[in-house]
N, CA, C and O atoms as CSV, one atom per row, in Angstrom:
chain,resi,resn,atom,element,x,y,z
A,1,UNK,N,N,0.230,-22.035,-8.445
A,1,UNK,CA,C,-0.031,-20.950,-9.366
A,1,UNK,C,C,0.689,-19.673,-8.927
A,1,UNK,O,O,1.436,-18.942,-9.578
A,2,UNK,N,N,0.224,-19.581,-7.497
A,2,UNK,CA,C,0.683,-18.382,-7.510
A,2,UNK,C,C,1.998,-18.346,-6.616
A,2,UNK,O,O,2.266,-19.352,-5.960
A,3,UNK,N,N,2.863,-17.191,-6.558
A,3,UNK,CA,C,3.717,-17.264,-5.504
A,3,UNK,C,C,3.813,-16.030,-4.032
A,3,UNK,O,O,4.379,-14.937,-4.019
A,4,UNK,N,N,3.240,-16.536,-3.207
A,4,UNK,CA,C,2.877,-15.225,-2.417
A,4,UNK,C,C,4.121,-15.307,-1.287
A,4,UNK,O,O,4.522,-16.268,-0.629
A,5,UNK,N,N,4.490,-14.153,-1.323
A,5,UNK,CA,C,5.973,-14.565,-0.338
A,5,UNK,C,C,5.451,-13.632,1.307
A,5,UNK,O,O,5.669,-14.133,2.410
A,6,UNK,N,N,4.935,-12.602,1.170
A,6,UNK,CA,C,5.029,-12.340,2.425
A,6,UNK,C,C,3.819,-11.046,2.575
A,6,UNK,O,O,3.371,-10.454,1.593
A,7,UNK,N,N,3.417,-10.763,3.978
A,7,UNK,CA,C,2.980,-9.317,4.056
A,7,UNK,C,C,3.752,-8.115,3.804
A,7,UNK,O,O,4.048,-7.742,4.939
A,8,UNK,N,N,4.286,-7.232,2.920
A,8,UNK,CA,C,5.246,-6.333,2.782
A,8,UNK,C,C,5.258,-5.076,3.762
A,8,UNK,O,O,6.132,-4.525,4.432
A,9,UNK,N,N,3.516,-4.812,3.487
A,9,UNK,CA,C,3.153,-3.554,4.234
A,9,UNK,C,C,1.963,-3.355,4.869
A,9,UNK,O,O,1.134,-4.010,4.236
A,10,UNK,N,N,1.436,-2.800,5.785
A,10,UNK,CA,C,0.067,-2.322,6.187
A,10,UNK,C,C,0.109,-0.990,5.772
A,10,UNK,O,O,0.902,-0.236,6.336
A,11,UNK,N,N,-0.709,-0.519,4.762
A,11,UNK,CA,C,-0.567,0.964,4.953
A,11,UNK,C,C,-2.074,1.551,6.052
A,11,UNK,O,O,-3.251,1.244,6.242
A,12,UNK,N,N,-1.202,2.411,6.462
A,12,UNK,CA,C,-3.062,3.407,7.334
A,12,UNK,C,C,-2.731,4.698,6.841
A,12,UNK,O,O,-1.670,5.298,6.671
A,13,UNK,N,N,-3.748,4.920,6.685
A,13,UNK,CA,C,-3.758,6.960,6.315
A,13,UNK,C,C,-3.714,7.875,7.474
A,13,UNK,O,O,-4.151,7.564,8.582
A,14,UNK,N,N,-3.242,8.869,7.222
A,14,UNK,CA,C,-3.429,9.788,8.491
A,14,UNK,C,C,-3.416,10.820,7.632
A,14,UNK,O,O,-3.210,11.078,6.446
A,15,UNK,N,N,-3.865,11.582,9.203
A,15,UNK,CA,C,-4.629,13.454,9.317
A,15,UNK,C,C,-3.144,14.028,8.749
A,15,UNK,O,O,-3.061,14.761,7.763
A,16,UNK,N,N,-1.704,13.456,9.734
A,16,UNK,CA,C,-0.364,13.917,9.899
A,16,UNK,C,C,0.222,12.961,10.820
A,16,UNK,O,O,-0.064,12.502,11.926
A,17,UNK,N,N,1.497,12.778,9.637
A,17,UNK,CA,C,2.762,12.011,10.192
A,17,UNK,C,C,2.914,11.758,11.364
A,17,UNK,O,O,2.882,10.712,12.013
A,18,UNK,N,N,3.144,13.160,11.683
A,18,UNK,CA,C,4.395,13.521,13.098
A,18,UNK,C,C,3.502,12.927,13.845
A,18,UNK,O,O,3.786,11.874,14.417
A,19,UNK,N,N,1.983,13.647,13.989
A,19,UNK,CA,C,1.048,13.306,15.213
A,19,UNK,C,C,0.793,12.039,15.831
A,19,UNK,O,O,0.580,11.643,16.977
A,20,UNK,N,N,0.923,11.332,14.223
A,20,UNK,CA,C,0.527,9.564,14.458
A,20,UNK,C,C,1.789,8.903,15.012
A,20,UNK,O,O,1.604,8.097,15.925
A,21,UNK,N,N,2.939,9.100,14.637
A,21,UNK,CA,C,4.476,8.371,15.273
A,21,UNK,C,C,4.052,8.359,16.482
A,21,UNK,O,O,3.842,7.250,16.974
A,22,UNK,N,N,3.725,9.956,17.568
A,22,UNK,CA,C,3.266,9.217,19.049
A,22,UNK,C,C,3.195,7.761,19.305
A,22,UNK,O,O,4.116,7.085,19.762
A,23,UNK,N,N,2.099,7.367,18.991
A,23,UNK,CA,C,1.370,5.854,19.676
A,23,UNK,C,C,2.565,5.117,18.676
A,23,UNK,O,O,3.504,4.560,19.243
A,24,UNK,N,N,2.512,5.127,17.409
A,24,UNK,CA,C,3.847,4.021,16.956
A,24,UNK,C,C,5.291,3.712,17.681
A,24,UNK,O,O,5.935,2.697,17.948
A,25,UNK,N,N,5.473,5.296,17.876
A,25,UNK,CA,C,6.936,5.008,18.937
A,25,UNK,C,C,6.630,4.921,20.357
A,25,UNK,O,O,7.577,4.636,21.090
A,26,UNK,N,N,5.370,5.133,20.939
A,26,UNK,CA,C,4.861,4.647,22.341
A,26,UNK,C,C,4.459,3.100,22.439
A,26,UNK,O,O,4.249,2.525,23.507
A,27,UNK,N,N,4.376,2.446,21.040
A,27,UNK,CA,C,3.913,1.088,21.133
A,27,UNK,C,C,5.369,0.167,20.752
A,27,UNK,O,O,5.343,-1.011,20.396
A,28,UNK,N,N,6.905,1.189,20.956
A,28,UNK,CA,C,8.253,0.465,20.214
A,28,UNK,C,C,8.794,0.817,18.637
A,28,UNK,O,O,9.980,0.828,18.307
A,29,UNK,N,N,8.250,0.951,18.216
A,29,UNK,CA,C,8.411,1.062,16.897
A,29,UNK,C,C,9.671,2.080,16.447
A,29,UNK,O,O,9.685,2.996,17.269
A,30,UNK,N,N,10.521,2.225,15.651
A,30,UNK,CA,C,11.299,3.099,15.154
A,30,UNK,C,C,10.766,3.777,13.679
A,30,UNK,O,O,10.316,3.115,12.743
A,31,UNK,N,N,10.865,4.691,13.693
A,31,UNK,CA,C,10.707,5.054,12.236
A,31,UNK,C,C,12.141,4.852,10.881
A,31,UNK,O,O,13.332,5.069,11.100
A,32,UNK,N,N,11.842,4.624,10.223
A,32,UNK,CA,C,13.180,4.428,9.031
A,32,UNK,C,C,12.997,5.111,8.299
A,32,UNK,O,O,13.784,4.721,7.437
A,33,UNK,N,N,12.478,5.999,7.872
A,33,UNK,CA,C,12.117,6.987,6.712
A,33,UNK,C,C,10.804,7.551,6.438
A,33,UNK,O,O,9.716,7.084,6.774
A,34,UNK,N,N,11.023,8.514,5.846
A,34,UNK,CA,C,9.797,9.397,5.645
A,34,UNK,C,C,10.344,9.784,4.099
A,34,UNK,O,O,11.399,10.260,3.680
A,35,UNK,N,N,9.167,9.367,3.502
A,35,UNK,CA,C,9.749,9.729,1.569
A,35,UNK,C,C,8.357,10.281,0.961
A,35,UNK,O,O,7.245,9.758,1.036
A,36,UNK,N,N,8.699,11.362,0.402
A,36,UNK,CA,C,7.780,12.290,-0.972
A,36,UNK,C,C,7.300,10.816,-1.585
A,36,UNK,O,O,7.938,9.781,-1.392
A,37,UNK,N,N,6.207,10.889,-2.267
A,37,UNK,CA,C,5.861,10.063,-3.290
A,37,UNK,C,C,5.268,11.114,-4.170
A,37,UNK,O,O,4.228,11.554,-3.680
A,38,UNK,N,N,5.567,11.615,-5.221
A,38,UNK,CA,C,5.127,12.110,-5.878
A,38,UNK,C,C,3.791,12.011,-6.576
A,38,UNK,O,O,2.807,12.750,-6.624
A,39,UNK,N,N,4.115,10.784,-7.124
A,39,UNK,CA,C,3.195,9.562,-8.462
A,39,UNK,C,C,2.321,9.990,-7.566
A,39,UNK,O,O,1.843,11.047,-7.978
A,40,UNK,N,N,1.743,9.592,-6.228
A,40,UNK,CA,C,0.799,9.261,-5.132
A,40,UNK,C,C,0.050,10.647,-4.524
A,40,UNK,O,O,-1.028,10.737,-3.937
A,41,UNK,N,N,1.079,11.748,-4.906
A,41,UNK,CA,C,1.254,13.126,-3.846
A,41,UNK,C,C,0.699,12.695,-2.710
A,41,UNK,O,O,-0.488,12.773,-2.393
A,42,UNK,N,N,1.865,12.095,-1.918
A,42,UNK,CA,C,1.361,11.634,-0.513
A,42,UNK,C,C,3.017,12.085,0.117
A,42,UNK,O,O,3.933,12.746,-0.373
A,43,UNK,N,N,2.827,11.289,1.561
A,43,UNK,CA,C,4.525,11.389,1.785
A,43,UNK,C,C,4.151,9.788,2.771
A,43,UNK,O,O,3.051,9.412,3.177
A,44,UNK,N,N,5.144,9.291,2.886
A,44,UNK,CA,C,4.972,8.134,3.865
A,44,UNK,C,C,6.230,7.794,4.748
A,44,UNK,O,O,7.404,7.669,4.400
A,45,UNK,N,N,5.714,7.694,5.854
A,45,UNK,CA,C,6.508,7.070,6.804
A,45,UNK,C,C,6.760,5.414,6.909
A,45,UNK,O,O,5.948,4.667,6.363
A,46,UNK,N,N,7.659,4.988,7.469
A,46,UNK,CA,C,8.265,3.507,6.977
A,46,UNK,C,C,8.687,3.388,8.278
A,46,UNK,O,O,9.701,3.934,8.711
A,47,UNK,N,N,7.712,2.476,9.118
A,47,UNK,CA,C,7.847,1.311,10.343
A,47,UNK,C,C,8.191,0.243,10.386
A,47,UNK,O,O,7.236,-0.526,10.282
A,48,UNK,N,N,9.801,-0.587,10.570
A,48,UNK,CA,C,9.835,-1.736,10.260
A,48,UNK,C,C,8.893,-2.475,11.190
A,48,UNK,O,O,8.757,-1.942,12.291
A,49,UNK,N,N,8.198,-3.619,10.969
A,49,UNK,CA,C,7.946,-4.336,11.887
A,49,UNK,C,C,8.116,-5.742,11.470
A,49,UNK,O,O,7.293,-6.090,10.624
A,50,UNK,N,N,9.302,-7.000,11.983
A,50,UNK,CA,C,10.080,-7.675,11.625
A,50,UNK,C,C,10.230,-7.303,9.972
A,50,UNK,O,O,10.608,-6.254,9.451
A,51,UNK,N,N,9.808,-8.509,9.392
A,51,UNK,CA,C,10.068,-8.241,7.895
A,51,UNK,C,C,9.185,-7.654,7.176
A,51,UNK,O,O,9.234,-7.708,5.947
A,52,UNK,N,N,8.185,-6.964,7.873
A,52,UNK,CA,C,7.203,-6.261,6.978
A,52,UNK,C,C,7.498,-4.479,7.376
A,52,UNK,O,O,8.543,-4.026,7.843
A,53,UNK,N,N,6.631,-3.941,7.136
A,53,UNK,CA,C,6.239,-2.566,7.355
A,53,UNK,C,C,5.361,-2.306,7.593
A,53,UNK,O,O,4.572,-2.962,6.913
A,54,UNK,N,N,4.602,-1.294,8.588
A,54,UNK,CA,C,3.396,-0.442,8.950
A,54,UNK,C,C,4.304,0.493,8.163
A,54,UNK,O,O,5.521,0.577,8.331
A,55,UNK,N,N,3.414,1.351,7.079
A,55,UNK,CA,C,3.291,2.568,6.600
A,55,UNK,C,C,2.132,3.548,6.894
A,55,UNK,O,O,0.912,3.388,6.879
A,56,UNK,N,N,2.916,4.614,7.166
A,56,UNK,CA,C,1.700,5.869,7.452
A,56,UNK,C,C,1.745,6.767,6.302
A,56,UNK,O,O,2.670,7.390,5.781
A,57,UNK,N,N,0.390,6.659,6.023
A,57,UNK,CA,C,0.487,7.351,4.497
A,57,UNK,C,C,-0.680,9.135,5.166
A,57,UNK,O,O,-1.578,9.267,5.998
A,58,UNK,N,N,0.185,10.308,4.033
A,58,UNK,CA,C,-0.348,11.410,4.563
A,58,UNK,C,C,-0.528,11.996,3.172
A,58,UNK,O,O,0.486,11.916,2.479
A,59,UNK,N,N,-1.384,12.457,2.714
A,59,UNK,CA,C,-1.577,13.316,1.427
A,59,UNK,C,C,-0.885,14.758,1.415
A,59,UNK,O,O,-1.142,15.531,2.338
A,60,UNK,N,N,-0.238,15.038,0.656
A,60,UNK,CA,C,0.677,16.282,0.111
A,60,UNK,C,C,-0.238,17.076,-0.254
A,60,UNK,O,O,0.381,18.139,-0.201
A,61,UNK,N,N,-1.949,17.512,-0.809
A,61,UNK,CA,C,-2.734,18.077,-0.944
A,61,UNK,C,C,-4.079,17.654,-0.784
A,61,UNK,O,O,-4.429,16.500,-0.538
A,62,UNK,N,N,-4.843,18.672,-0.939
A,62,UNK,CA,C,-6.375,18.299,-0.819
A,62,UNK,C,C,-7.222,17.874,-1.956
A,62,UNK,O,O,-8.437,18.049,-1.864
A,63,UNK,N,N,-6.535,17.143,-3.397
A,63,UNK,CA,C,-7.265,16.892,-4.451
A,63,UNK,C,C,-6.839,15.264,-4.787
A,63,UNK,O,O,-7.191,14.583,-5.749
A,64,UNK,N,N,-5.932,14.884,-3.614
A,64,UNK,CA,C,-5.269,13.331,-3.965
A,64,UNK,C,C,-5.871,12.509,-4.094
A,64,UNK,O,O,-7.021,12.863,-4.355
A,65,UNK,N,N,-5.740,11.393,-4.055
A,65,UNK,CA,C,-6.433,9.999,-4.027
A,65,UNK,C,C,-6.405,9.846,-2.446
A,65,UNK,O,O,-7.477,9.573,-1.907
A,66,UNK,N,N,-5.407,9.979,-1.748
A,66,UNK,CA,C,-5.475,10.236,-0.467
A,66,UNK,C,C,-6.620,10.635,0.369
A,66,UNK,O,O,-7.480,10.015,0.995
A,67,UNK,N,N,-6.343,11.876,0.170
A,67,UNK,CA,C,-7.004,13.101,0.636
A,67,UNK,C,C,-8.697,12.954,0.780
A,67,UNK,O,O,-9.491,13.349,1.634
A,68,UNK,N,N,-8.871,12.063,-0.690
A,68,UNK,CA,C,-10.465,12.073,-0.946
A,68,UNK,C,C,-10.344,10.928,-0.034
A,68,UNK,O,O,-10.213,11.479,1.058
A,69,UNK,N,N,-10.310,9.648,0.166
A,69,UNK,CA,C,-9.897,8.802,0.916
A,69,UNK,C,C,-10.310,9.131,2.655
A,69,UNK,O,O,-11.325,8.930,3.320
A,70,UNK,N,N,-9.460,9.509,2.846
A,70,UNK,CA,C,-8.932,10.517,4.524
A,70,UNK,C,C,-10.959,11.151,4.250
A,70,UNK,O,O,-11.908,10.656,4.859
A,71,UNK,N,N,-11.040,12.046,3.432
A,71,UNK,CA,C,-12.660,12.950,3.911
A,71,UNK,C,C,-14.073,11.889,3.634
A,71,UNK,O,O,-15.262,11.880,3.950
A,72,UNK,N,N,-13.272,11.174,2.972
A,72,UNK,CA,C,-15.154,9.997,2.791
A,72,UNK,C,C,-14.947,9.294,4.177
A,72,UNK,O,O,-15.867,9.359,4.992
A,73,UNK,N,N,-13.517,8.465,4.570
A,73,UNK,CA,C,-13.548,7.665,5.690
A,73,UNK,C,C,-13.003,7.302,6.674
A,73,UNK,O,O,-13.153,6.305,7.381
A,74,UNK,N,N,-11.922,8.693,6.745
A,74,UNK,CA,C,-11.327,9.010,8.255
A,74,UNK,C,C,-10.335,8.482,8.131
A,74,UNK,O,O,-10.214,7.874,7.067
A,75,UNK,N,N,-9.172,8.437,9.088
A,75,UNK,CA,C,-7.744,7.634,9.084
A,75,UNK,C,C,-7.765,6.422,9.310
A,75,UNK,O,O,-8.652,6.179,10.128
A,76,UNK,N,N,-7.315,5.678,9.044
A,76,UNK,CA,C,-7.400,4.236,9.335
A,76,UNK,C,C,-6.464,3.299,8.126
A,76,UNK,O,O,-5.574,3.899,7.524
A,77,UNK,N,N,-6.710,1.876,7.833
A,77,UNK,CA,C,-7.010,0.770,7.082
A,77,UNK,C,C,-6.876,1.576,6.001
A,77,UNK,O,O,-7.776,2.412,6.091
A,78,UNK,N,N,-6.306,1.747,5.139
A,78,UNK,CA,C,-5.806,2.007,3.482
A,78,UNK,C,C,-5.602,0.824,2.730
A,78,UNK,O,O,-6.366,0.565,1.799
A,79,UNK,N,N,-4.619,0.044,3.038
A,79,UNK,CA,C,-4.611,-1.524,1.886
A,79,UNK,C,C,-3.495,-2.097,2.666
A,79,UNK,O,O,-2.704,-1.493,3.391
A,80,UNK,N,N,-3.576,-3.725,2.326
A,80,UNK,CA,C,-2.362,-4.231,2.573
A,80,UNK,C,C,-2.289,-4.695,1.664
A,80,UNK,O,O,-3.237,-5.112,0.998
A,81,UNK,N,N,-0.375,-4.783,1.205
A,81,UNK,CA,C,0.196,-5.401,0.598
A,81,UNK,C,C,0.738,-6.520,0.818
A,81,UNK,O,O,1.194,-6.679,1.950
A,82,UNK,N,N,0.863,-7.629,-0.160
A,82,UNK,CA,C,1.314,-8.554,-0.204
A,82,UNK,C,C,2.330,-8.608,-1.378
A,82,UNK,O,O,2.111,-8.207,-2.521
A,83,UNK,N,N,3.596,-9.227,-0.866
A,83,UNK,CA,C,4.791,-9.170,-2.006
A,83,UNK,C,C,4.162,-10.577,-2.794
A,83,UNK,O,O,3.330,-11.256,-2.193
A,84,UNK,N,N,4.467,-10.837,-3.720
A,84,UNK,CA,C,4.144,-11.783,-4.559
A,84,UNK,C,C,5.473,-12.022,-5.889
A,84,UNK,O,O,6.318,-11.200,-6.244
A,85,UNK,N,N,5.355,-12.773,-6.160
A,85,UNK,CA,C,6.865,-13.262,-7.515
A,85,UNK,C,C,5.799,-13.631,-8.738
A,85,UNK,O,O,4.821,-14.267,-8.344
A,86,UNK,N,N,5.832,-13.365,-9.998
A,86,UNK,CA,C,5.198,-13.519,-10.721
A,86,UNK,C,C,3.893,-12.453,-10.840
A,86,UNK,O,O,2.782,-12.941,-10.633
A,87,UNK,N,N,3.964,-11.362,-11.087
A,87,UNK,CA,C,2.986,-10.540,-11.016
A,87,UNK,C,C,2.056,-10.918,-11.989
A,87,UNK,O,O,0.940,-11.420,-11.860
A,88,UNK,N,N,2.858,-10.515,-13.245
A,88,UNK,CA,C,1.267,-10.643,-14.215
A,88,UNK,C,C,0.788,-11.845,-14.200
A,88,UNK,O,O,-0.300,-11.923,-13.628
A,89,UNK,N,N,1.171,-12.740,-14.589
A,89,UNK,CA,C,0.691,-14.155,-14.031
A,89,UNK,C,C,-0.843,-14.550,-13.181
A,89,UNK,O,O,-1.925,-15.081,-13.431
A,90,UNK,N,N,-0.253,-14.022,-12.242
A,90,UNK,CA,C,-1.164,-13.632,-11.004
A,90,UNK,C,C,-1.851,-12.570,-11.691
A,90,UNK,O,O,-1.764,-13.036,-12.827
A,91,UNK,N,N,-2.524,-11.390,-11.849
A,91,UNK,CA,C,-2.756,-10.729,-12.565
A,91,UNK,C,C,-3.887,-10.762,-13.730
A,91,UNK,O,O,-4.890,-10.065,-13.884
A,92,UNK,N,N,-3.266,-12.000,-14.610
A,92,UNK,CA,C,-3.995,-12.622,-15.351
A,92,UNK,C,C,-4.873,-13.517,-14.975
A,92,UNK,O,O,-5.953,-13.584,-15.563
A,93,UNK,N,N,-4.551,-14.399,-13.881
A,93,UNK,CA,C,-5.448,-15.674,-13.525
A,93,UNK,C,C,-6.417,-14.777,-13.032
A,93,UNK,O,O,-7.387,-14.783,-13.789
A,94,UNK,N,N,-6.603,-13.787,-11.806
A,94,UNK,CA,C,-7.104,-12.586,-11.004
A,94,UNK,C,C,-8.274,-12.541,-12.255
A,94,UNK,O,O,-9.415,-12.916,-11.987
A,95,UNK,N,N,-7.939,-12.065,-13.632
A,95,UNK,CA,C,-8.616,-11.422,-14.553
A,95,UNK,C,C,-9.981,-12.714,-14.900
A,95,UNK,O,O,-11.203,-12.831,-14.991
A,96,UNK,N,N,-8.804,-13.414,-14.985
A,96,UNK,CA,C,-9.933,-14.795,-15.549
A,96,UNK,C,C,-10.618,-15.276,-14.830
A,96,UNK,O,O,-11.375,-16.076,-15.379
A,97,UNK,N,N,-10.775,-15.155,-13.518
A,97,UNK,CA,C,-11.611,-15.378,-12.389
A,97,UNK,C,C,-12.576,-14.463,-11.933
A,97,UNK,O,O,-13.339,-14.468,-10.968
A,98,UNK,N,N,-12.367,-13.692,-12.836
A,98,UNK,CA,C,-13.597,-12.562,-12.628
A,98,UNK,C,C,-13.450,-10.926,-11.455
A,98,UNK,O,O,-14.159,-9.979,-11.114
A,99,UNK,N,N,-11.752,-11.567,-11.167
A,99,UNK,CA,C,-11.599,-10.496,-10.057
A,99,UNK,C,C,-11.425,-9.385,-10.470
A,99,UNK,O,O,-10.824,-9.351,-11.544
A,100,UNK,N,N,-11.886,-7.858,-9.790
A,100,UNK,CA,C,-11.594,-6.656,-10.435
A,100,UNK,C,C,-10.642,-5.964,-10.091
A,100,UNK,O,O,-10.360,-5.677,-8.927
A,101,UNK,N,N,-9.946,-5.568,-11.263
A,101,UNK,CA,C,-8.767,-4.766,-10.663
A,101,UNK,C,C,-8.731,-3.248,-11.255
A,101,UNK,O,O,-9.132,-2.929,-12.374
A,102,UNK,N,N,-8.010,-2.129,-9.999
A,102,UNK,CA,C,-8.003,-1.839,-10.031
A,102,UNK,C,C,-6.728,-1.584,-11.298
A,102,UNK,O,O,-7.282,-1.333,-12.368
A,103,UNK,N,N,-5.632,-1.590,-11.383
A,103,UNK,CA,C,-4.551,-1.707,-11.938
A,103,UNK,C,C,-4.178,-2.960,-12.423
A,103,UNK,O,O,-3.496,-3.805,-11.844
A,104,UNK,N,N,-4.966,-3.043,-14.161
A,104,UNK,CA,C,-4.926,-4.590,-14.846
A,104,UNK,C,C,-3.345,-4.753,-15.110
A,104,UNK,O,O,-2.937,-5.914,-15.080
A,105,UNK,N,N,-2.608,-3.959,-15.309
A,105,UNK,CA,C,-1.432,-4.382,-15.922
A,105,UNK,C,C,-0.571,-3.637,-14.504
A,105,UNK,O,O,-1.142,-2.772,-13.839
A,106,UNK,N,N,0.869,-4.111,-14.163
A,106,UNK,CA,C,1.842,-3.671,-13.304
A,106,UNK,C,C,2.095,-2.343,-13.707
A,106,UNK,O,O,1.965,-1.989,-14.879
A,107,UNK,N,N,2.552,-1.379,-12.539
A,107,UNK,CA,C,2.600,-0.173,-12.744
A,107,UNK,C,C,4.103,-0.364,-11.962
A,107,UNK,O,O,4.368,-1.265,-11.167
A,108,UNK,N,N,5.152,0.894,-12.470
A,108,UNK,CA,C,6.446,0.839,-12.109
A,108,UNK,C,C,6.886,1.797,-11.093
A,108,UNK,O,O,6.620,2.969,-11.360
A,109,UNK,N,N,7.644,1.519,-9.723
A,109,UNK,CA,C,7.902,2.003,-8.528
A,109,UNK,C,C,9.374,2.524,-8.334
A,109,UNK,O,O,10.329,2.299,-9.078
A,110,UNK,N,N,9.362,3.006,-7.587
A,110,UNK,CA,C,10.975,3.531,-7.025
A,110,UNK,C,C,11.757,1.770,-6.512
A,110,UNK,O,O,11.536,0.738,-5.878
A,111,UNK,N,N,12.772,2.494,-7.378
A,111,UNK,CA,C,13.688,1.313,-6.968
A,111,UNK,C,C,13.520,0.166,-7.770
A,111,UNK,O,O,14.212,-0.793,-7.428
A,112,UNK,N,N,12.503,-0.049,-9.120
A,112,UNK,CA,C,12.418,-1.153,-9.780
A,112,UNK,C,C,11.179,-2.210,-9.751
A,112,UNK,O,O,10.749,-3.106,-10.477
A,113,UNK,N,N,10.778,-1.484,-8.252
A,113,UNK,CA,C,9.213,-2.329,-7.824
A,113,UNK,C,C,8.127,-2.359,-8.868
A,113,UNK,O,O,7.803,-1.490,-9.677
A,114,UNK,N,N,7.604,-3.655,-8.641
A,114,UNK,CA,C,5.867,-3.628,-9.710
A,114,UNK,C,C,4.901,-3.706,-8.669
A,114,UNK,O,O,5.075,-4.395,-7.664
A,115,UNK,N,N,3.932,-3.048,-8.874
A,115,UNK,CA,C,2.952,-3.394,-8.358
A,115,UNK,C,C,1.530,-3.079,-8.427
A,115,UNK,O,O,1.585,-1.850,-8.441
A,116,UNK,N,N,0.203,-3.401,-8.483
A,116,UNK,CA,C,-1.128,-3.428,-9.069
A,116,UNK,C,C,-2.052,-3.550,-8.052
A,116,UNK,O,O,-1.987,-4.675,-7.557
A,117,UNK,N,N,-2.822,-2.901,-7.582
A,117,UNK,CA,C,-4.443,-2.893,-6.740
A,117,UNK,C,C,-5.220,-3.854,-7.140
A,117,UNK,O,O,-5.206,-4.169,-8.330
A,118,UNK,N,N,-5.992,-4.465,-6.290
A,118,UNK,CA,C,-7.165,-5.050,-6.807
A,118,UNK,C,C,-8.068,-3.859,-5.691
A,118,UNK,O,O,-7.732,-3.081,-4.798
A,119,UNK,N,N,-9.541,-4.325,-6.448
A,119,UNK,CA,C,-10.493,-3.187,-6.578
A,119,UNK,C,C,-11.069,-4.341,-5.108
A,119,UNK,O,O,-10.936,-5.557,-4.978
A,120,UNK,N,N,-11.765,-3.228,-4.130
A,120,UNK,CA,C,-11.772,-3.925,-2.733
A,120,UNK,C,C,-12.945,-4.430,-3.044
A,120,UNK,O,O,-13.148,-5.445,-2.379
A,121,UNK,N,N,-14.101,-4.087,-4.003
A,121,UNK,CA,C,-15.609,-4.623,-4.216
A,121,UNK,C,C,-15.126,-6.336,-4.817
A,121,UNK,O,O,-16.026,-7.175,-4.820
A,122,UNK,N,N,-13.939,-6.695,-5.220
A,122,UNK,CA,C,-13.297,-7.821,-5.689
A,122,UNK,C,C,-13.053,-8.942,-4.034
A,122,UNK,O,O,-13.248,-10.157,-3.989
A,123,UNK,N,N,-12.704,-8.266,-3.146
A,123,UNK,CA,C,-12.136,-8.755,-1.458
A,123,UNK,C,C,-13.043,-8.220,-0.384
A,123,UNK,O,O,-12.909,-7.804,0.767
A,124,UNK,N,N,-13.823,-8.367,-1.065
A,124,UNK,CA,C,-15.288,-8.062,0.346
A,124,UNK,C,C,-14.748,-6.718,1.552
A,124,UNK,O,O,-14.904,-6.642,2.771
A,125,UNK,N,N,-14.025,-5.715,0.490
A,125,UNK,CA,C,-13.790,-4.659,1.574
A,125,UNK,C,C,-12.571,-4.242,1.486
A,125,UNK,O,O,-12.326,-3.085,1.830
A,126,UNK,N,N,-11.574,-5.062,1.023
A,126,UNK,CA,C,-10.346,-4.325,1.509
A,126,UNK,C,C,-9.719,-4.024,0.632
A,126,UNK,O,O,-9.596,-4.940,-0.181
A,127,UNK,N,N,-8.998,-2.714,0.259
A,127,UNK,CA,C,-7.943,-3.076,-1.070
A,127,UNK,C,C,-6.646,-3.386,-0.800
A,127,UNK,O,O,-5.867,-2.912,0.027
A,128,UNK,N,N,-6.487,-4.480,-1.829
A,128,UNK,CA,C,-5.067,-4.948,-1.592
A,128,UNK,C,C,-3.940,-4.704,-2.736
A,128,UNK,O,O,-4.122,-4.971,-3.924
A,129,UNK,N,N,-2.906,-4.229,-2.270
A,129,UNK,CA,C,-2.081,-4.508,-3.709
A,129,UNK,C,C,-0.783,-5.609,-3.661
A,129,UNK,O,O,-0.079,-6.166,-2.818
A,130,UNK,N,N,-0.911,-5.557,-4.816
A,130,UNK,CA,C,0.722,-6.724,-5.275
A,130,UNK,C,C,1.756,-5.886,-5.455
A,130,UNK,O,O,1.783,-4.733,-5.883
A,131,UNK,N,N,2.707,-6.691,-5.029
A,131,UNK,CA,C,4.039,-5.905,-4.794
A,131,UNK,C,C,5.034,-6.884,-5.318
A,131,UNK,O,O,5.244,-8.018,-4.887
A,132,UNK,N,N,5.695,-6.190,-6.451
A,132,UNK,CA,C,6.917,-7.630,-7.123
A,132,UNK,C,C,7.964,-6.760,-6.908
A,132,UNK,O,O,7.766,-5.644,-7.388
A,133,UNK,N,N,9.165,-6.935,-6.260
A,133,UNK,CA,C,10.371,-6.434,-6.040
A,133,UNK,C,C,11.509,-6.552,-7.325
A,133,UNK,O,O,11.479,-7.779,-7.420
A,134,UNK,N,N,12.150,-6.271,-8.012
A,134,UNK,CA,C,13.226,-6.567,-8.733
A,134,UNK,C,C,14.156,-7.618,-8.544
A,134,UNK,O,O,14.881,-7.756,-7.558
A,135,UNK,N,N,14.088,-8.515,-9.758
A,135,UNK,CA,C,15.205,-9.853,-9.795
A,135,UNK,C,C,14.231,-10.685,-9.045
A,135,UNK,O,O,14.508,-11.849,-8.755
């Protein structure tokens, strides 16, 4: 049914970027970018780690989705992603199984990306999103 290709990303939230790279580049890690997200008003940092990513996600203000996030439950665990091929598909079966989502239909990303939340009361805790890459 479905096609799940890989872990893409871990995201964790933080207080601030800079502060958190410490322990990332004390534990090896390189950083590859740091990008505005607007859509998100966040900014994120981009850790390769082999073929996935640790992302450090930081809110651009105090009214974000972030932000509220960061003051109910501290830095940590934000969502992991999983790349997947066939989004709505997946998506749909998700629906018909009773799973809740946060984002029923694909929402559109930098660079061509799709991708949709499921609601964490759906995964006993965690939120996860789908991630469909272009082509």
């Amino acid at each position: 049914m479905t096609n799940i290709k890989r872990i893409q990303h871990v995201a964790i939230v933080v207080d601030n970027i800079e502060d958190s790279l410490t322990f990332w580049e004390a534990l090896g890690l390189e950083i590859e970018s740091i990008k505005e997200v607007p859509e998100q008003e966040s900014r994120v940092a981009f850790l390769p780690v082999g073929d996935s990513e640790i992302e450090l996600v930081e809110s651009t203000n105090d009214s974000s989705g972030i932000a509220r996030y960061l003051a109910k439950r501290g830095p940590g665990l934000h969502h992991i992603c999983i790349e997947v091929d066939g989004i709505e598909a997946i998506l749909t079966s998700l629906l018909e199984k009773g799973i809740r989502l946060i984002t029923p239909e694909p929402q559109s990303g930098e660079g061509g990306r799709r991708y949709a939340f499921i609601h964490p009361e759906s995964t006993k805790g965690v939120l996860i999103e789908l991630y469909e890459l272009p082509g």
